[in-house]
C-alpha positions as CSV (number, residue, x, y, z in Angstrom):
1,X,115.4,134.4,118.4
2,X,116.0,130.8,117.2
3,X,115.6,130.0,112.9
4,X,113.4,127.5,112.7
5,X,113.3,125.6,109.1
6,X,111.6,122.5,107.0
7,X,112.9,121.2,104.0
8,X,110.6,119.5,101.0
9,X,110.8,118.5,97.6
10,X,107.7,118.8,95.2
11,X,107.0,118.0,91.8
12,X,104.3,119.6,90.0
13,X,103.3,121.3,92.9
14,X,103.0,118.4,95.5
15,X,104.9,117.1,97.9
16,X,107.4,114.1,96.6
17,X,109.8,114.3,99.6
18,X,110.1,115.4,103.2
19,X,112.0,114.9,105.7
20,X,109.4,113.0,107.5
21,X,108.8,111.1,104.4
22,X,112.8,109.9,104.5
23,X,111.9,108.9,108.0
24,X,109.3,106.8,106.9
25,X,111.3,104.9,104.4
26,X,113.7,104.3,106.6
27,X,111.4,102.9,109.4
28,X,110.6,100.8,106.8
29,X,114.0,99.6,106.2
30,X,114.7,99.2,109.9
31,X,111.7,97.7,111.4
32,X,110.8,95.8,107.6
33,X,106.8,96.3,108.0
34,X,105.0,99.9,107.1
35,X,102.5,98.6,110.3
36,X,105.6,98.6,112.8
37,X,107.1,101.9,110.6
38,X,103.8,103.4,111.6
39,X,104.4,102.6,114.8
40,X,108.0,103.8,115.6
41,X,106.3,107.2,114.2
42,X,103.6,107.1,116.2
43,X,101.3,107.9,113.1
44,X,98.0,105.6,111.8
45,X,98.8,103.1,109.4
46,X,96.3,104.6,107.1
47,X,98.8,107.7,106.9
48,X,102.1,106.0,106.4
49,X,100.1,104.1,103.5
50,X,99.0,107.2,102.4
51,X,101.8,108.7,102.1
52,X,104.3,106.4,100.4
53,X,101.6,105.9,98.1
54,X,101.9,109.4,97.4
55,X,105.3,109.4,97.1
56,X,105.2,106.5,94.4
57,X,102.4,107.8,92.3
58,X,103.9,111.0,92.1
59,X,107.7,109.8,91.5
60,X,106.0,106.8,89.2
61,X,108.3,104.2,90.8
62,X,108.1,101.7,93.4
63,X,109.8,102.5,96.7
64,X,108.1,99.6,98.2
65,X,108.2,95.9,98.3
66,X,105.2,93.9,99.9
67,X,105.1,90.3,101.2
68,X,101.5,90.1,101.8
69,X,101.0,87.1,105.1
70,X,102.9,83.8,105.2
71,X,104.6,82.0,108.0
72,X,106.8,85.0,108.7
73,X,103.9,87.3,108.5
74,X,104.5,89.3,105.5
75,X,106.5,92.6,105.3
76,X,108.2,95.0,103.2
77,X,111.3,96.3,101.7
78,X,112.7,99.3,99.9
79,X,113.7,99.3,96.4
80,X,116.6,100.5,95.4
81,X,115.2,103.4,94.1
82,X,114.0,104.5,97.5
83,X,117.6,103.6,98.6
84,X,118.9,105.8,96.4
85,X,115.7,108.6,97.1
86,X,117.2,108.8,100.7
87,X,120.7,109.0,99.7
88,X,120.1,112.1,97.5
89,X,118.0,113.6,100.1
90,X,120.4,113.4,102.8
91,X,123.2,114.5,100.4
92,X,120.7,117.8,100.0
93,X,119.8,118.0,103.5
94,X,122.1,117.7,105.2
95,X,123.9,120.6,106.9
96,X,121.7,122.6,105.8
97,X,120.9,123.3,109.2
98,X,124.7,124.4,110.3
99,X,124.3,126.5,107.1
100,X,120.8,128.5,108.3
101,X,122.7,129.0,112.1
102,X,125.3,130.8,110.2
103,X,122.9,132.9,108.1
104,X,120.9,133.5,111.2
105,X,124.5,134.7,112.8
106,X,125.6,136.3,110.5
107,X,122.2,138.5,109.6
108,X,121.5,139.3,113.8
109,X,124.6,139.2,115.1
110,X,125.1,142.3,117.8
111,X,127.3,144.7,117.1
């Protein structure tokens, strides 16, 4: 047997933060377009949209700067509110796996 595990946040019931949704900020960040973020995820625009739309409706901030067109081609960058959205979530998330392995260990280990 292998523990298998996802970890999300909600608020009021609905989902505020995943850890697909940290990916998806952080495409952002690294490819500075939600099209090309898309993209790397190999999900439809319309999703990705969706989502951080979510995500800011239900938080009530902006995680999202657009640059709609121009010479460069528009574009986008987090706030630093999303900045620090990711920060926190990694700070919660992470190890948690290790953590779960030694649970698992620990609860069906032989012997």
């Amino acid at each position: 047997m292998i523990p298998k595990y996802n970890i999300w946040l909600e608020l009021d019931g609905k989902v505020v933060l995943s850890v697909w949704r940290v990916r998806l900020l952080e495409a952002i960040e690294e490819k500075g377009s939600i099209t090309s973020a898309a993209a790397a995820l190999n999900v439809p625009y319309r999703r990705a949209w969706q989502r951080l739309h979510e995500m800011e409706e239900r938080l009530g901030v902006t995680l999202v700067k657009t640059e709609v067109g121009g010479v460069g081609g528009g574009g986008a960058k987090l706030t630093p509110e999303a900045k620090d959205l990711i920060n926190r979530f990694h700070l919660f998330a992470d190890g948690l796996g290790e953590e779960i392995i030694n649970r698992f260990e620990n609860a069906f280990r032989e012997g």
